[in-house]
C-alpha positions in Angstrom: -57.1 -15.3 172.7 -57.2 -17.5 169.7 -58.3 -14.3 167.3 -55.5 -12.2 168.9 -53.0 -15.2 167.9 -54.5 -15.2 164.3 -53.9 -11.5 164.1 -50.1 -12.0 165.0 -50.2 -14.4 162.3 -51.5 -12.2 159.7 -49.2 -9.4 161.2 -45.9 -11.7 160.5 -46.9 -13.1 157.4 -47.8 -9.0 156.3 -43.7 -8.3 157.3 -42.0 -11.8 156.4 -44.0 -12.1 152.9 -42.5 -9.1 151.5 -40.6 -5.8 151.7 -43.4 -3.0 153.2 -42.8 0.1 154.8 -45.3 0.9 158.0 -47.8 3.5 156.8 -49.6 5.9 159.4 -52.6 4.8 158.2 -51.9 1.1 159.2 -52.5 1.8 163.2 -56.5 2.0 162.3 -56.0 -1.9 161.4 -54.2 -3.3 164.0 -57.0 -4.1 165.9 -59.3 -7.0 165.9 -61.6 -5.5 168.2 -64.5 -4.0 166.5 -64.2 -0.6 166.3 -67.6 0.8 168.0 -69.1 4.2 165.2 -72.3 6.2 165.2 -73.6 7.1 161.9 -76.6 8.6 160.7 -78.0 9.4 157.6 -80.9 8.7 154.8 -80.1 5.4 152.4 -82.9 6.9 150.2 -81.0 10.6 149.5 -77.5 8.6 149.7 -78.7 6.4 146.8 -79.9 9.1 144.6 -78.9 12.3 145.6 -74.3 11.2 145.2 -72.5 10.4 142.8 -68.5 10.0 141.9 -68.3 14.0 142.7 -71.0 14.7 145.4 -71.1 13.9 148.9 -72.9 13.9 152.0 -71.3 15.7 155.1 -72.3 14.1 158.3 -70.9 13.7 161.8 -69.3 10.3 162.8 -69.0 9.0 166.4 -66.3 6.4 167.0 -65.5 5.1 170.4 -61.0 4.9 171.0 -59.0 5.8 174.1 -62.3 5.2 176.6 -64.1 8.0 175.1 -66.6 9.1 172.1 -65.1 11.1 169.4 -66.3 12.7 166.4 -65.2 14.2 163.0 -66.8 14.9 160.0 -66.8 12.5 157.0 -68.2 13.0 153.5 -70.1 9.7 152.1 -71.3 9.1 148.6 -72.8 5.3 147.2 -70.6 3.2 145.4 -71.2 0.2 143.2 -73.6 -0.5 140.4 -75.0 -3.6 141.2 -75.1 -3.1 145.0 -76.5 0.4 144.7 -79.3 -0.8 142.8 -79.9 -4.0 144.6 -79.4 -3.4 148.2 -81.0 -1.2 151.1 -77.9 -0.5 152.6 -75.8 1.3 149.6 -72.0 0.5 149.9 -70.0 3.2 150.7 -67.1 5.5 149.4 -65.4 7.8 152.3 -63.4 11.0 152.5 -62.1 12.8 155.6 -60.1 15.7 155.2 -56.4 15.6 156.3 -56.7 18.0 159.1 -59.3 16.5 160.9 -58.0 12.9 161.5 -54.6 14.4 162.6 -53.4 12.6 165.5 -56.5 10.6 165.6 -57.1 6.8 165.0 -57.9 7.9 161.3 -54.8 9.6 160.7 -53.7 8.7 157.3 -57.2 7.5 156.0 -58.2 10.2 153.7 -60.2 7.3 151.6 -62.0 4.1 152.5 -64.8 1.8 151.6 -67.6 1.0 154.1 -69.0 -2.5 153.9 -72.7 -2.5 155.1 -75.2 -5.3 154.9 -77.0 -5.4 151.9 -80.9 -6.2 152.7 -83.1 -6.1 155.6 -82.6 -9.7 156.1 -81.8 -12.1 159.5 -78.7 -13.3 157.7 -77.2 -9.5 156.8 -75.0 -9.0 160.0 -73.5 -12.6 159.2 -73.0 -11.9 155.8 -70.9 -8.8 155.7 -68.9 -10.8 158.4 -68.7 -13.4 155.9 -67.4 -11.2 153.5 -64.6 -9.2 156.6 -63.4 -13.1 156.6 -62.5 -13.3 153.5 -60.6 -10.4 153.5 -58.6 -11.6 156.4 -58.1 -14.9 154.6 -56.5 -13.3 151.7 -53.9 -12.1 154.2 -52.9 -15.0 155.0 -52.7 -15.9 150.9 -50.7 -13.0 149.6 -48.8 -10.7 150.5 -50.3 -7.8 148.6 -54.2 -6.9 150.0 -56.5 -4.5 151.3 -55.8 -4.0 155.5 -59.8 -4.0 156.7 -60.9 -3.1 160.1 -64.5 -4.6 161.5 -67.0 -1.8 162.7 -70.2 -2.6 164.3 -72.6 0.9 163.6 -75.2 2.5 165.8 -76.7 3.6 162.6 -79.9 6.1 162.5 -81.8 6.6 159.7 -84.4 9.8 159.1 -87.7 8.5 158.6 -89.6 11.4 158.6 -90.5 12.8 162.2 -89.1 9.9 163.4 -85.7 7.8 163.7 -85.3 4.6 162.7 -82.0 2.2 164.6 -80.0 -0.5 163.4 -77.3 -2.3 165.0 -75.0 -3.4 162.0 -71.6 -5.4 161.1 -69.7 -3.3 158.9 -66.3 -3.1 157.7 -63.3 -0.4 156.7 -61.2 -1.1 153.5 -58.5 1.1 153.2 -57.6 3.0 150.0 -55.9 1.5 147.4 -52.9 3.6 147.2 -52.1 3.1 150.7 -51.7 -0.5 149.3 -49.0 0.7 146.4 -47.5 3.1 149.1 -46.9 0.4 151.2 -44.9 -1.3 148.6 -43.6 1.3 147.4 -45.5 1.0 143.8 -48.2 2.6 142.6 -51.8 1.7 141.0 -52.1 1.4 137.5 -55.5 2.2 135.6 -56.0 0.0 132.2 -56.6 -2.7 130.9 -53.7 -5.6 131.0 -53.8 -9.4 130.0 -53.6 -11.3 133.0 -50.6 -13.2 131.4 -48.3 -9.5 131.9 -49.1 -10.0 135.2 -46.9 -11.8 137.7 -47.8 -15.4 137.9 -47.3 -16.5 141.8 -49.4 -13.6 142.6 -52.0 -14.7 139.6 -52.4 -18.0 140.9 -52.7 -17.0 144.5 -55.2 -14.6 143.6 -57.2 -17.0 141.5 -57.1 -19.7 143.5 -58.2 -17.8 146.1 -61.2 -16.9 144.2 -61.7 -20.7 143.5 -61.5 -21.5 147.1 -64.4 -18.6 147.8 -66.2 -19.5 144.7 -66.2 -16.1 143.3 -66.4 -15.6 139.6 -67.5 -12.3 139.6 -63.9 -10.4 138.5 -61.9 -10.1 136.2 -58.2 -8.7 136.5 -57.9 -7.8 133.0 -60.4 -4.9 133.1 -59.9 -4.6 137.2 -63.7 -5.4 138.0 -63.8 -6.0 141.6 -59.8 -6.0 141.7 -56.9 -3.2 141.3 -53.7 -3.5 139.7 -50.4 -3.2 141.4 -47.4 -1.8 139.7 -44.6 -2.7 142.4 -40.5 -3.8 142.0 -41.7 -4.1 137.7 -44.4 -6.7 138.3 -47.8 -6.5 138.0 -50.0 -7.4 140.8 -53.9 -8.1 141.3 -55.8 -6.7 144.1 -58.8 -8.2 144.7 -61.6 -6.9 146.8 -65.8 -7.4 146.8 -66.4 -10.8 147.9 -69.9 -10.7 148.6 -70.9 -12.3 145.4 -69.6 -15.8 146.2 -70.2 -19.3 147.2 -68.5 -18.1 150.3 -71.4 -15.7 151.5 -74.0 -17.0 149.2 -76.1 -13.7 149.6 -79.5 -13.7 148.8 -79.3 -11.3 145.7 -76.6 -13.3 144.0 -76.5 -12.9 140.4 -74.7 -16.5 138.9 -73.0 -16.2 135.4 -74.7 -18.8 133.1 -72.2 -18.4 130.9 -70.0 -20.1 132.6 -72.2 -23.4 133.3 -73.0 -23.1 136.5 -76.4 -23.1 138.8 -75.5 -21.4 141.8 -72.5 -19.3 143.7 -71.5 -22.2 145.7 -70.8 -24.1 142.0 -66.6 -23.4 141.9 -64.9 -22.8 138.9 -61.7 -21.7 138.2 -60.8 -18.4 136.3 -57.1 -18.1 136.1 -55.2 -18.5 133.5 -52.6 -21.2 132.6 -49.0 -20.9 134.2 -46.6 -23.3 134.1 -47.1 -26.4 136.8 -44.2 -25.4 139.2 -46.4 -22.2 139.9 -49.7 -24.0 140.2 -48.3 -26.4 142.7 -46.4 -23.9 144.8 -49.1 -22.0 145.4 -51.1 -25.2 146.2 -48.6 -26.3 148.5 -48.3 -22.9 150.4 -52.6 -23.1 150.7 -52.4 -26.7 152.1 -49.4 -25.7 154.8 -51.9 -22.5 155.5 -55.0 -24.9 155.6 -54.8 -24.8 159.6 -54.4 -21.6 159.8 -57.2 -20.5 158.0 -59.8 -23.0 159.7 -58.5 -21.7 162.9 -59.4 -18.1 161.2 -62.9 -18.4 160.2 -63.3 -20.8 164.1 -61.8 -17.6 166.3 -65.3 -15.7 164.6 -67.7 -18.5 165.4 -68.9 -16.6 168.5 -70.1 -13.5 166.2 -72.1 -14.9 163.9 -75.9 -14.7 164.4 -77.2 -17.8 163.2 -74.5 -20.8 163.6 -76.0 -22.5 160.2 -74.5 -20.0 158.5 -71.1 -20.5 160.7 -71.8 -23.9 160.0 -72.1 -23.4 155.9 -69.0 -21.0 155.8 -66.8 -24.2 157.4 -68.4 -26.7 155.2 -67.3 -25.1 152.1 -64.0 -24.1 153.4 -63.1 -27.8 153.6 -64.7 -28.6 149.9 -62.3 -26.4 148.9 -59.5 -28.4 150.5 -60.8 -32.0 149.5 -60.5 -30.1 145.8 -56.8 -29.3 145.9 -55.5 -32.5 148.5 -56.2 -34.4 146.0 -54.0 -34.7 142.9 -57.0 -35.9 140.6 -59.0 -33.3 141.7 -56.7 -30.6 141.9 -55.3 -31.4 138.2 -59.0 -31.5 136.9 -60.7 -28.5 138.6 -57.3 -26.0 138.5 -54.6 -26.7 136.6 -56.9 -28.5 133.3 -59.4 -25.5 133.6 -57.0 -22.8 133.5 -58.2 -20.7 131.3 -55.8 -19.9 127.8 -57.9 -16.6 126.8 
C-alpha cells in the first residue's frame, strides 16, 4: 500500500512538474509490480561476439494479463567499464515495431536492461539500489528516465548444461521517449553546463551530491543526455551504480578529486546564483519525507537488511548536509565548481 501511494506521488509530480504529453510507451511503467521475464542467453558470446551494430536475437517470456507471452528481442552489451568489469554485461534492447503492437511493450522500440554486475550475495540488492535511485530522481525533476523493475528467470548455456539465476533487473526507457514527452528533442555535443538551464543544473547535481556520484559529466553527456525542450537545455542523468549510494564492489573512485571512497560526497555542479541553490534546497528538504518513505516502501525486497540499513544511513547524511546552513554553504554552494 505504501509503494502504490509513492507511485501516485511520483505519477502527480510527473503531470503537475511540467507540461508532458502521455506516450504509448508510458503504460509499460505504470506499474510497481515487478514485471516477471524469462531470458536466456550466453554472457560470454553477448560480451564479445555484439557491438553498437550487431545483435543477438532471442525469445523473451514476460508474464501480463495472467498469462506467458513471448516476442523476440535483439540484445547487444553496452558500456565500457561494465562490459569489462562485470559478469552480467548491461544491456542495449531493440524490438521491432510490429511485434510489441498492442502488447505491454507497445512503443518501446529501445531500452536499457539493468542486470547485476558480479556473482556476488549483495548483486540483487544492488541493482535495486540503483532502480531506487531512479525513482528518487522522479521525485527531484521533472525531466527523467520512466524505469520499470524486472526480476529474470535468466538461463545461461553452459555447455550441455543450463545454468539458472534468479535476478533483479530493471527497464530504462529510450531517451527520445523522454524528448517526445516534452515535446523536445535530444541533442548530441558537447555544451558547458553554464548554457544549460540552472534549476534543472542544480537539481541534477545536487542530486548527484545526495547519491555521491561523481562519475558524470553533463558537458560531454558521460552517464547523462541532453534535453533540448521549450529553448532550454536540460541534463538527463542515468547510471547510478557507481555511487556512494550502491557502493558496489568494483567501484572505481576518482583520486583526482580527493576523495578515498564512493561514499566520500562532493559536489560537481557548477556555480549559479544563490536564489537557485536554495530553491532547489528547499524543494529537496519539503521532499525529504517523501523520499525516506521511498527507499522504506522497498525494505521488504532487499536481500540482506545491512545493506537496506546502509542505503538509509546515507540518505539522511545527505540531509544533515543541506539542513544545515553551515554545511550546506560549505559542501554545495562554496564548492560549486567555476570551470
Amino acid at each position: 500500500m505504501i509503494k502504490q501511494t509513492i507511485f501516485s506521488i511520483l505519477f502527480l509530480v510527473s503531470l503537475t512538474l511540467s507540461a508532458q504529453i502521455s506516450l504509448s510507451s508510458d503504460r509499460l511503467y505504470e506499474d510497481n509490480i515487478p514485471l516477471k521475464i524469462k531470458l536466456g542467453y550466453s554472457n560470454k558470446k553477448m560480451n564479445k561476439k555484439t557491438n553498437d551494430s550487431t545483435y543477438i536475437k532471442v525469445p523473451m517470456e514476460f508474464f501480463h494479463d495472467d498469462k506467458w507471452n513471448t516476442i523476440e528481442v535483439s540484445l547487444r552489451a553496452r558500456g565500457n567499464f561494465r562490459r569489462s568489469q562485470c559478469y552480467f554485461p548491461p544491456i542495449k534492447m531493440k524490438i521491432k515495431k510490429d511485434v510489441i503492437e498492442n502488447t505491454l511493450f507497445e512503443g518501446n522500440k529501445t531500452m536499457k536492461l539493468v542486470m547485476p554486475c558480479k556473482l556476488e550475495k549483495e548483486n540483487n540488492d544492488n541493482v535495486l539500489q540503483e532502480y531506487i535511485a531512479y525513482k528518487m530522481y522522479e521525485l527531484s525533476s521533472p525531466y527523467h528516465f520512466k524505469t520499470r523493475l524486472v526480476n529474470i528467470d535468466f538461463s545461461e548455456p553452459k555447455g550441455k548444461k543450463v545454468k539458472k539465476f534468479e535476478l533483479n533487473a530493471f527497464l530504462i526507457e529510450d531517451d527520445k521517449r523522454v524528448a517526445k514527452r516534452f515535446e523536445g528533442k535530444v541533442l548530441e555535443r558537447y555544451m558547458h553546463p553554464l548554457a544549460m538551464d540552472a534549476k534543472t543544473s542544480v537539481q541534477n547535481a545536487l542530486f548527484q551530491f545526495m547519491i555521491g556520484n561523481t562519475d558524470f559529466s553533463t558537458a560531454y553527456q558521460h552517464n547523462g543526455k541532453l534535453l533540448y525542450i521549450n529553448k532550454l537545455i536540460i541534463p538527463l542523468p542515468y547510471d547510478f551504480d557507481m555511487t556512494g549510494w550502491v557502493n558496489p564492489s568494483y567501484q572505481v573512485v576518482n583520486e583526482t578529486l580527493n576523495i578515498s571512497s564512493v561514499k566520500d560526497r562532493k559536489y560537481r555542479g557548477f556555480k549559479r546564483d544563490v536564489e537557485v541553490f536554495n530553491k532547489v534546497r528547499d524543494e529537496f528538504i519539503s521532499n525529504k519525507s517523501t523520499l525516506v518513505d521511498l527507499l522504506n516502501s522497498y525494505e521488504n525486497d532487499f536481500d540482506d537488511p545491512k545493506e537496506f540499513a546502509e542505503s538509509k544511513k546515507f540518505l539522511e547524511s545527505f540531509f544533515k548536509v543541506i539542513e544545515n546552513d553551515k554545511s550546506f554553504d560549505k559542501q554545495i554552494v562554496s564548492a560549486a565548481r567555476i570551470k
